[in-house]
DSSP file (Angstrom, degrees, kcal/mol; ACC not computed):
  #  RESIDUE AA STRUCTURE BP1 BP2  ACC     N-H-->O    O-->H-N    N-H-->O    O-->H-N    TCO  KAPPA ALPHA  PHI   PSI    X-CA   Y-CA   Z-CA
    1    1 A X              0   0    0      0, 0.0     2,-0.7     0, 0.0    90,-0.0   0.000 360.0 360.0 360.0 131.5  117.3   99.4   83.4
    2    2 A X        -     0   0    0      1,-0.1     5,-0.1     4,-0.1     4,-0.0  -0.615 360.0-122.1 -97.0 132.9  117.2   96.0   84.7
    3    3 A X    >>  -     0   0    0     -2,-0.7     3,-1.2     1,-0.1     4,-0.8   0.333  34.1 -93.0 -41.3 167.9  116.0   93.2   82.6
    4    4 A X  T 34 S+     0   0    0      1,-0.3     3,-0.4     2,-0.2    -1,-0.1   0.860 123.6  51.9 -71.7 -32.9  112.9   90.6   83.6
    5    5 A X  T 34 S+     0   0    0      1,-0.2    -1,-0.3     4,-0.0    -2,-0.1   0.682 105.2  47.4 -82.6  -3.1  115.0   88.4   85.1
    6    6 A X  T <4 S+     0   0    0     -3,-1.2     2,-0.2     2,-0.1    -1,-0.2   0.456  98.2  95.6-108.2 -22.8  117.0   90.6   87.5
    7    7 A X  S  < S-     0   0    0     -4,-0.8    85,-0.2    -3,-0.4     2,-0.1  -0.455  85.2-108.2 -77.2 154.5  113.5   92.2   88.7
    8    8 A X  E     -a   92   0A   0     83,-0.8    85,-4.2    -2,-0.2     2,-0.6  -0.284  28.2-130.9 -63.8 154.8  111.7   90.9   91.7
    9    9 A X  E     -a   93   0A   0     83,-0.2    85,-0.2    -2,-0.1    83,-0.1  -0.587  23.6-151.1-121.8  71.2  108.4   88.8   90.9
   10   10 A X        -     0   0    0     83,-0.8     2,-0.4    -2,-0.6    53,-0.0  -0.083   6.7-156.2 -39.8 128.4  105.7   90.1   93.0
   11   11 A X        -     0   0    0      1,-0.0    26,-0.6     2,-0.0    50,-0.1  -0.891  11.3-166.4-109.3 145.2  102.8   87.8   94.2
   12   12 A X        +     0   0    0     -2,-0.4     3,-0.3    24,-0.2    24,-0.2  -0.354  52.7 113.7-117.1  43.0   99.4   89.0   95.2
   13   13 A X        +     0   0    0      1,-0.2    24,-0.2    22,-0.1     3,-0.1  -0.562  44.1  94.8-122.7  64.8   98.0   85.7   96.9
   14   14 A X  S    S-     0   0    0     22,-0.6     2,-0.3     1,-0.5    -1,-0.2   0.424 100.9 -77.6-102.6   0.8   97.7   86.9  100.5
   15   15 A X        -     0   0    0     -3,-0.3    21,-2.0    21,-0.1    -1,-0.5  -0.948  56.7 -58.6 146.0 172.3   94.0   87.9  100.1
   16   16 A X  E     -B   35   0B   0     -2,-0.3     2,-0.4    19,-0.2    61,-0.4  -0.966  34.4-151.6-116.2 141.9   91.6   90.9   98.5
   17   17 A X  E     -B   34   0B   0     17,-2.4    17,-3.8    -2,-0.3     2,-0.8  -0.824  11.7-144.8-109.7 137.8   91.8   94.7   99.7
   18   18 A X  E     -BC  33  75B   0     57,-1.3    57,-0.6    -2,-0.4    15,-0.2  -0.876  15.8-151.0-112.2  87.3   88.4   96.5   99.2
   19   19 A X  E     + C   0  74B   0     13,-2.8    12,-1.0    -2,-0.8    13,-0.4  -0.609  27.4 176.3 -74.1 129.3   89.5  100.5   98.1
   20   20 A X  E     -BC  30  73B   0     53,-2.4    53,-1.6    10,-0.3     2,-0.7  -0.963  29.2-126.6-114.9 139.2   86.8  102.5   99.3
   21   21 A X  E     - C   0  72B   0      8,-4.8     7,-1.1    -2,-0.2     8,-0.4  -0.780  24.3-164.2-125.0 144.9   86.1  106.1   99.4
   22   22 A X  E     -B   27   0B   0     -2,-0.7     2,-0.4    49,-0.5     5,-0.2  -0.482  10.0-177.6-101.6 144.4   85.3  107.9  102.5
   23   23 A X  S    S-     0   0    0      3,-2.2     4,-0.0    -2,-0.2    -2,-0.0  -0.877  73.9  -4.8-148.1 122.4   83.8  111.4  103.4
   24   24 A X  S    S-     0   0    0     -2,-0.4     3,-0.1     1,-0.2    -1,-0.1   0.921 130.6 -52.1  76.0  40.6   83.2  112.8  106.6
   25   25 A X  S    S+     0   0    0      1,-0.3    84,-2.0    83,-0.1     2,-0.3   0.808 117.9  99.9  41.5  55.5   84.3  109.8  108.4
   26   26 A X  E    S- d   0 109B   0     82,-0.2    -3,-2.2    84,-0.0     2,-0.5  -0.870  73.2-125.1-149.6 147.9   81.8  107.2  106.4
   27   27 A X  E     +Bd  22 110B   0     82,-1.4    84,-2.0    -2,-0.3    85,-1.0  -0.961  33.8 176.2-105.0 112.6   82.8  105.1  103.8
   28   28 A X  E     +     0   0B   0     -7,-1.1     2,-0.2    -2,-0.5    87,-0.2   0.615  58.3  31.4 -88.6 -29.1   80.4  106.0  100.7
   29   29 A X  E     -     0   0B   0     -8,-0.4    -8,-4.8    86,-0.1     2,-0.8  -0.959  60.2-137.5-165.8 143.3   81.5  104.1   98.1
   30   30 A X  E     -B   20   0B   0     -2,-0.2   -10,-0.3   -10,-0.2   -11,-0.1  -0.754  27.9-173.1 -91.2 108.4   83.4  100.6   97.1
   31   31 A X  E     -     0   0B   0    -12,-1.0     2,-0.3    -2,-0.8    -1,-0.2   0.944  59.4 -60.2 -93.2 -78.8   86.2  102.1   94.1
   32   32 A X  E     -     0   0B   0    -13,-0.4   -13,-2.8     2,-0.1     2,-0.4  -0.789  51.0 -98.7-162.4-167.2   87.3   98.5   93.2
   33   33 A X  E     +B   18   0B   0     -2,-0.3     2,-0.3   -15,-0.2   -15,-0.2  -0.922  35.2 179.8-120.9 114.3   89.0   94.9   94.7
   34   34 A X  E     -B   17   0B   0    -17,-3.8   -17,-2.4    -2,-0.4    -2,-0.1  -0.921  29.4-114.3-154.2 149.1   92.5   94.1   94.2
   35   35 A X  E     -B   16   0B   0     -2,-0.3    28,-0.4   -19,-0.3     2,-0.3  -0.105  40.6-179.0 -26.6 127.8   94.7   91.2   95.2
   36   36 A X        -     0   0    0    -21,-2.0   -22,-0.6   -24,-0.2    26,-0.2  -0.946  18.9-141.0-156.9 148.0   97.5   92.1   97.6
   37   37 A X  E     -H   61   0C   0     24,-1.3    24,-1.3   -26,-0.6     2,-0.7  -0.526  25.3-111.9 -78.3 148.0  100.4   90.6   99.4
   38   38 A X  E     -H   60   0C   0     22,-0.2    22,-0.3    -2,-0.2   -25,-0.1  -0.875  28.6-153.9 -90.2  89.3  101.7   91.0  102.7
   39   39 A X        -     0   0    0     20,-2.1     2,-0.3    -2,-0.7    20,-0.2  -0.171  22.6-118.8 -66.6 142.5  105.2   92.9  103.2
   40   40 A X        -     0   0    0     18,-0.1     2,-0.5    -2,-0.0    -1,-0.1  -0.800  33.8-129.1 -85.1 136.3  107.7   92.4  106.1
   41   41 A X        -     0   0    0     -2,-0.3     3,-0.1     1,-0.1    18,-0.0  -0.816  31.4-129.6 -92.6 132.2  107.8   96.1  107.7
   42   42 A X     >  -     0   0    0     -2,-0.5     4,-2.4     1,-0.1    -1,-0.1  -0.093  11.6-109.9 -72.6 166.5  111.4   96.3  107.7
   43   43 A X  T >4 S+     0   0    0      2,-0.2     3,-0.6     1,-0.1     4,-0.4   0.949 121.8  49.2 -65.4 -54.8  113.4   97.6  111.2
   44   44 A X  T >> S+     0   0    0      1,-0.3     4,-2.3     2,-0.2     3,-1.6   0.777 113.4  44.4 -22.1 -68.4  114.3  101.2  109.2
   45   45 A X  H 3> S+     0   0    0      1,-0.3     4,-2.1     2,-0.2    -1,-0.3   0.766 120.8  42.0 -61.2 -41.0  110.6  101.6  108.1
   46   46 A X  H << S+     0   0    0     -4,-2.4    -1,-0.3    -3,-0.6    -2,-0.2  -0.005 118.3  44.2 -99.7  31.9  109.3  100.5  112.0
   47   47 A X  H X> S+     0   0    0     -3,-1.6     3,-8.1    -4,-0.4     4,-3.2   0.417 109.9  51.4-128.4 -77.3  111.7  102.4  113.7
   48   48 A X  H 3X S+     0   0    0     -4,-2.3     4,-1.8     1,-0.4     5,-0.2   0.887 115.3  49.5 -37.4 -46.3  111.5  105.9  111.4
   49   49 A X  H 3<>S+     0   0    0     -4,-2.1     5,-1.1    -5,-0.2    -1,-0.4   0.821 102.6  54.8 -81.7   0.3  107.7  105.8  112.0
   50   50 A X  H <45S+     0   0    0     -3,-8.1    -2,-0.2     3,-0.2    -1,-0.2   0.669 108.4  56.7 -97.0 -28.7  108.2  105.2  115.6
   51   51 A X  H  <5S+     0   0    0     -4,-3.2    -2,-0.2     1,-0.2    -3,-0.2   0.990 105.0  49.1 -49.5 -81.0  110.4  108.7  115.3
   52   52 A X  T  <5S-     0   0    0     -4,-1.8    -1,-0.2    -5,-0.2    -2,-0.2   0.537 122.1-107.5 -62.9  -7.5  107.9  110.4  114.0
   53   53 A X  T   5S+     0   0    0      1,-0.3     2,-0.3    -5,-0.2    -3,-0.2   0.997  81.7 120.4  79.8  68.6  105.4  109.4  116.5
   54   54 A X      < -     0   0    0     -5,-1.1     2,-0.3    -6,-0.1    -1,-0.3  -0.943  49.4-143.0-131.0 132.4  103.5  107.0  113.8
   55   55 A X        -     0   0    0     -2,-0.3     2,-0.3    -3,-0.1    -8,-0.0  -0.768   6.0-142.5-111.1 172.9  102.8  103.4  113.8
   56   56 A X        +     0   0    0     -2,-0.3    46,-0.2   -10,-0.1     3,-0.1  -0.952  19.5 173.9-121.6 119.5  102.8  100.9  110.9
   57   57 A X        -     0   0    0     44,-3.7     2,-0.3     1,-0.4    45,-0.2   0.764  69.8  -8.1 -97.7 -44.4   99.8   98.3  111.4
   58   58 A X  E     -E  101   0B   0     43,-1.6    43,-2.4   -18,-0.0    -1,-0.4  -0.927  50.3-155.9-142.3 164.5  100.5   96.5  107.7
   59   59 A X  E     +E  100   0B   0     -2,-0.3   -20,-2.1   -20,-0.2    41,-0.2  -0.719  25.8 166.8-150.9 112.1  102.3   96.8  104.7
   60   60 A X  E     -H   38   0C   0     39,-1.7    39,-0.4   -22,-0.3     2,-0.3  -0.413  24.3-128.0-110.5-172.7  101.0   95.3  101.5
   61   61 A X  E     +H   37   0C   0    -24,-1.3   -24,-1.3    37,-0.2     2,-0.3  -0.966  21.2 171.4-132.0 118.6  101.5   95.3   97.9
   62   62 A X        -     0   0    0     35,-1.1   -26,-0.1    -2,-0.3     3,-0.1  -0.985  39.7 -84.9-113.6 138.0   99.4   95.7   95.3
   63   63 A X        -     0   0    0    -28,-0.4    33,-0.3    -2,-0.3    32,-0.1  -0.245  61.6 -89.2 -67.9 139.7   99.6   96.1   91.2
   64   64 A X  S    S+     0   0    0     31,-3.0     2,-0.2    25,-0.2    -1,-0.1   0.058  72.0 153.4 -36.1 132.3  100.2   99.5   90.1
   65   65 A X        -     0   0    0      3,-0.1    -1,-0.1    -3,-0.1    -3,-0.0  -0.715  49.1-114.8-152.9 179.7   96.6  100.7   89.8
   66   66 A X  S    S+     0   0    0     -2,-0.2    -2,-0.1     3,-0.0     3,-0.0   0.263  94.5  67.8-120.6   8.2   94.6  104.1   89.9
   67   67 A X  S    S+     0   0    0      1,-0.1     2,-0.7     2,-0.0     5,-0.1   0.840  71.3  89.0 -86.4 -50.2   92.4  103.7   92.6
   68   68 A X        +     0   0    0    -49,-0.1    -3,-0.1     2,-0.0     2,-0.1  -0.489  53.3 160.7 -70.5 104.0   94.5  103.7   95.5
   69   69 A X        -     0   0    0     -2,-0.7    14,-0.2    -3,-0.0    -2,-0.0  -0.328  58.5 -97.8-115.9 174.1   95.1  107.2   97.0
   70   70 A X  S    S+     0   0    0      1,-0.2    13,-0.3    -2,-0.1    -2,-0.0   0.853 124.3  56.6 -55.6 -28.4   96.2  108.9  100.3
   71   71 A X  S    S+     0   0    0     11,-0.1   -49,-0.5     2,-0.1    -1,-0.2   0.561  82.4 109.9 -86.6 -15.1   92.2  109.3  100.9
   72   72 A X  E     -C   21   0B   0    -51,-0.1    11,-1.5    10,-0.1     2,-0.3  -0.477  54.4-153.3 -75.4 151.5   91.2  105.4  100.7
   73   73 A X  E     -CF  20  82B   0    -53,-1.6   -53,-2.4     9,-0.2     2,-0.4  -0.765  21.7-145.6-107.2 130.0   90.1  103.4  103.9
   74   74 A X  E     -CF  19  81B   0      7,-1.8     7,-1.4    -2,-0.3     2,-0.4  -0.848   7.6-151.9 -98.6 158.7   91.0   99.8  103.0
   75   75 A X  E     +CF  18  80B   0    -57,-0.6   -57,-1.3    -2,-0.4     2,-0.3  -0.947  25.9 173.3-131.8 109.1   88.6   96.9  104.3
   76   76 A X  E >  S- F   0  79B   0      3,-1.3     3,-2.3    -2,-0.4   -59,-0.1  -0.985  71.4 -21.3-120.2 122.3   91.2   93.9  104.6
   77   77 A X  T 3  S-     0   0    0    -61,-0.4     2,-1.7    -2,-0.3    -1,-0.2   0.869 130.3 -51.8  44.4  67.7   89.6   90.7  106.3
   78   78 A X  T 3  S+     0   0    0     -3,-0.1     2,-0.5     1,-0.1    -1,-0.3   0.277 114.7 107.2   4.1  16.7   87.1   92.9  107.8
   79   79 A X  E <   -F   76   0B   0     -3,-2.3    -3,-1.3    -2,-1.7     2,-0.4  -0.857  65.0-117.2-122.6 160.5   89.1   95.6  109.4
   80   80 A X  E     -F   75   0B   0     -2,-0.5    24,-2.1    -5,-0.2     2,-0.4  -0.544  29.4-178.2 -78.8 114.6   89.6   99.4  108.2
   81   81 A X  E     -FG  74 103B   0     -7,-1.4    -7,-1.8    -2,-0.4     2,-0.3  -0.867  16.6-147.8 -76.7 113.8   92.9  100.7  107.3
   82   82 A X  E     -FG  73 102B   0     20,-5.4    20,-2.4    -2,-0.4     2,-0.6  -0.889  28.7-111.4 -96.5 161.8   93.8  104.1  106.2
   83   83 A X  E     + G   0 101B   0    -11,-1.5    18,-0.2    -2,-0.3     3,-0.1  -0.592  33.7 176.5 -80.0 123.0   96.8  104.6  103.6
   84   84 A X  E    S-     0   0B   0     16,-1.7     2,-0.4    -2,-0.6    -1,-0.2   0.744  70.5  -7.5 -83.4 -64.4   99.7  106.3  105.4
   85   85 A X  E     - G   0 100B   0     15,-1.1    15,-2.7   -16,-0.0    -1,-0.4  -0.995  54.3-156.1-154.1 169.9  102.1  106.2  102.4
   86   86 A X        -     0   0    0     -2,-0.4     2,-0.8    13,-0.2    13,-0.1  -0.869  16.7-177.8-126.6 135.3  102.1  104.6   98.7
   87   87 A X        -     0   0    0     -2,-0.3     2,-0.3    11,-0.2    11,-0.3  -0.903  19.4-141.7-126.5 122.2  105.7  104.0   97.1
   88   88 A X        -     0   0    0     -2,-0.8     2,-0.6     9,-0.2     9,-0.2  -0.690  11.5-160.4 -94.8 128.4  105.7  102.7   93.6
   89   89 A X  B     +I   96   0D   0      7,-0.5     7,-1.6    -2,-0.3   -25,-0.2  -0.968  12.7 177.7-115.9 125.9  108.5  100.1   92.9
   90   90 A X        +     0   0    0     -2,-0.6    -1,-0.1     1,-0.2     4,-0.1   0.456  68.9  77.1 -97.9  -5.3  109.1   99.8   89.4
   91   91 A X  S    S+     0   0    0      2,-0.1   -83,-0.8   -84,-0.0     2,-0.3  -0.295  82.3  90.8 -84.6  38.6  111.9   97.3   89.7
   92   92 A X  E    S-a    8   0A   0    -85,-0.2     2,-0.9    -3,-0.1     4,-0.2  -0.997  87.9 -96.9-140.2 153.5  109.3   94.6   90.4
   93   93 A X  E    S+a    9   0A   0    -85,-4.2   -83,-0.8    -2,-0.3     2,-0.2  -0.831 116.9  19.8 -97.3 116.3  107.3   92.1   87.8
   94   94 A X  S    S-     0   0    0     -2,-0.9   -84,-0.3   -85,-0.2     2,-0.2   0.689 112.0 -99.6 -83.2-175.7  104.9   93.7   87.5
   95   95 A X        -     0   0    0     -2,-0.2   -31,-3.0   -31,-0.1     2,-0.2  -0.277  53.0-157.2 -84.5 150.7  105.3   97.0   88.4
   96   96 A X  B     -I   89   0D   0     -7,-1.6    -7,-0.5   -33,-0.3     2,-0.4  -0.486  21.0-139.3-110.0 169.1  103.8   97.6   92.4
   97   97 A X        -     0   0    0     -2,-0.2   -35,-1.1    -9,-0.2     2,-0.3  -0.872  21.5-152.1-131.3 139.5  102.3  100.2   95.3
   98   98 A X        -     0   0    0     -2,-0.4     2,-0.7   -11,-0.3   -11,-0.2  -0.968  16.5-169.0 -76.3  90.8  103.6   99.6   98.6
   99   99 A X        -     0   0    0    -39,-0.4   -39,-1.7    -2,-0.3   -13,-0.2  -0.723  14.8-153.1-121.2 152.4  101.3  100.6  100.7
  100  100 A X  E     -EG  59  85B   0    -15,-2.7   -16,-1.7    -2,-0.7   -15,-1.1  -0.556  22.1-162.7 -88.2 161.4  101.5  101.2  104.6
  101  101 A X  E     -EG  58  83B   0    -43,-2.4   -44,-3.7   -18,-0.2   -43,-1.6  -0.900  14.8-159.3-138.0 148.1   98.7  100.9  106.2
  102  102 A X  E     - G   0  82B   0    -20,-2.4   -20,-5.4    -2,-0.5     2,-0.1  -0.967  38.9-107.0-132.5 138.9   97.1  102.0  109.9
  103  103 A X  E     - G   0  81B   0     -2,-0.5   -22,-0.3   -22,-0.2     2,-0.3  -0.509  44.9-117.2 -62.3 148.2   94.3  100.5  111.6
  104  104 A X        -     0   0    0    -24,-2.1     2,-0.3   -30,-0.1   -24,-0.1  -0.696  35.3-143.5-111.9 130.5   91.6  103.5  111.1
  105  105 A X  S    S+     0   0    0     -2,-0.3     2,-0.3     2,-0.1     3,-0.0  -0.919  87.8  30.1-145.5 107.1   90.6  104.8  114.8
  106  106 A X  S    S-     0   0    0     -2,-0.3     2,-0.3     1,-0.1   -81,-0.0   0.595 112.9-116.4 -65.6-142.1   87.8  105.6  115.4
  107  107 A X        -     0   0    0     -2,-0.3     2,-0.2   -82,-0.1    -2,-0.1  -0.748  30.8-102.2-116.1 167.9   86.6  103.1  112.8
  108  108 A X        -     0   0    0     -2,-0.3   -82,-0.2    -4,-0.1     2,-0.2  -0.554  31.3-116.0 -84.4 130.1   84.7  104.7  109.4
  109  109 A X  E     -d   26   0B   0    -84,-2.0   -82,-1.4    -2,-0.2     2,-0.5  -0.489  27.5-134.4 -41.1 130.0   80.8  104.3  109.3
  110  110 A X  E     +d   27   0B   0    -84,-0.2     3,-0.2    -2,-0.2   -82,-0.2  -0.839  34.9 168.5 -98.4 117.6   80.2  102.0  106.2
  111  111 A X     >  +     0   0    0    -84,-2.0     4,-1.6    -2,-0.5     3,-0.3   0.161  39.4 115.6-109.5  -5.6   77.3  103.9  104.5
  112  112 A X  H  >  +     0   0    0    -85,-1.0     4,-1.5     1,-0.2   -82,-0.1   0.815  65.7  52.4 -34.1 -48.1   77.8  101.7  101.4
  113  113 A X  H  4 S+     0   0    0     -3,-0.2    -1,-0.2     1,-0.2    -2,-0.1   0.557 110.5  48.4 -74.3 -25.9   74.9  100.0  101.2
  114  114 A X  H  4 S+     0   0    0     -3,-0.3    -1,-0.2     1,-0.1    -2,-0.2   0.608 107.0  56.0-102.2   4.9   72.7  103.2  101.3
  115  115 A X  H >< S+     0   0    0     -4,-1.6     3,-1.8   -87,-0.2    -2,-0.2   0.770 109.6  42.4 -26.2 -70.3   74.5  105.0   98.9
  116  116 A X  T 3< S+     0   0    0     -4,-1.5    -3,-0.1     1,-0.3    -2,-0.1   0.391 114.0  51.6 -99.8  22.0   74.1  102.3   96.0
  117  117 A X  T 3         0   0    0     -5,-0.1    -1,-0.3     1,-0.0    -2,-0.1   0.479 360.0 360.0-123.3  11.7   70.4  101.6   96.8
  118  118 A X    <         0   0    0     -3,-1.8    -2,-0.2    -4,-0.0    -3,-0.1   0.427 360.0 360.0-105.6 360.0   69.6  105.5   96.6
């Protein structure tokens, strides 16, 4: 196992990701806020999704949490993401999600606001 100094030191000052969850292409409900950082999508990673006939719009970082799922729409700087994959790296201080992200097309209703006044 490698020691605290040997780990990578994650930052989470690029901004706030807003996990939502969506049903039936609307977003119903706001699951919580968390700080995340920006990643360079590597050539491997933006090549292998280009393989598969998938593209990579972002790839952030966020601390390991229990809100973020395959099924969340992010709302980053007001546009809609869905999660494409989650990795957990546990060789980083603190421990991280990577997740990639695609812009959500069409885009999600946002039904928030009548949800949590009903």
């Amino acid at each position: 196992m490698l020691n605290s100094r040997q780990r990578r030191v994650e930052q989470f000052n690029d901004g706030i990701a807003i996990i939502c969850e969506a049903k039936n292409k609307a977003i119903v409900k706001e699951v919580a806020r968390l700080r995340f950082g920006i990643r360079t999508i590597g050539v491997t990673r933006f090549y292998q999704a280009k393989i598969a006939g998938s593209n990579i719009d972002k790839l952030i970082s966020v601390p390991v949490n229990k809100f973020v799922n395959a099924k969340s729409v992010i709302l980053i700087e007001d546009e809609q993401y869905t999660v494409k994959q989650l990795q957990e790296k546990m060789d980083t201080v603190p421990p991280t999600v990577y997740i990639t992200l695609l812009k959500a097309a069409p885009q999600y209703e946002d039904r928030r606001s009548l949800n949590e006044s009903s």
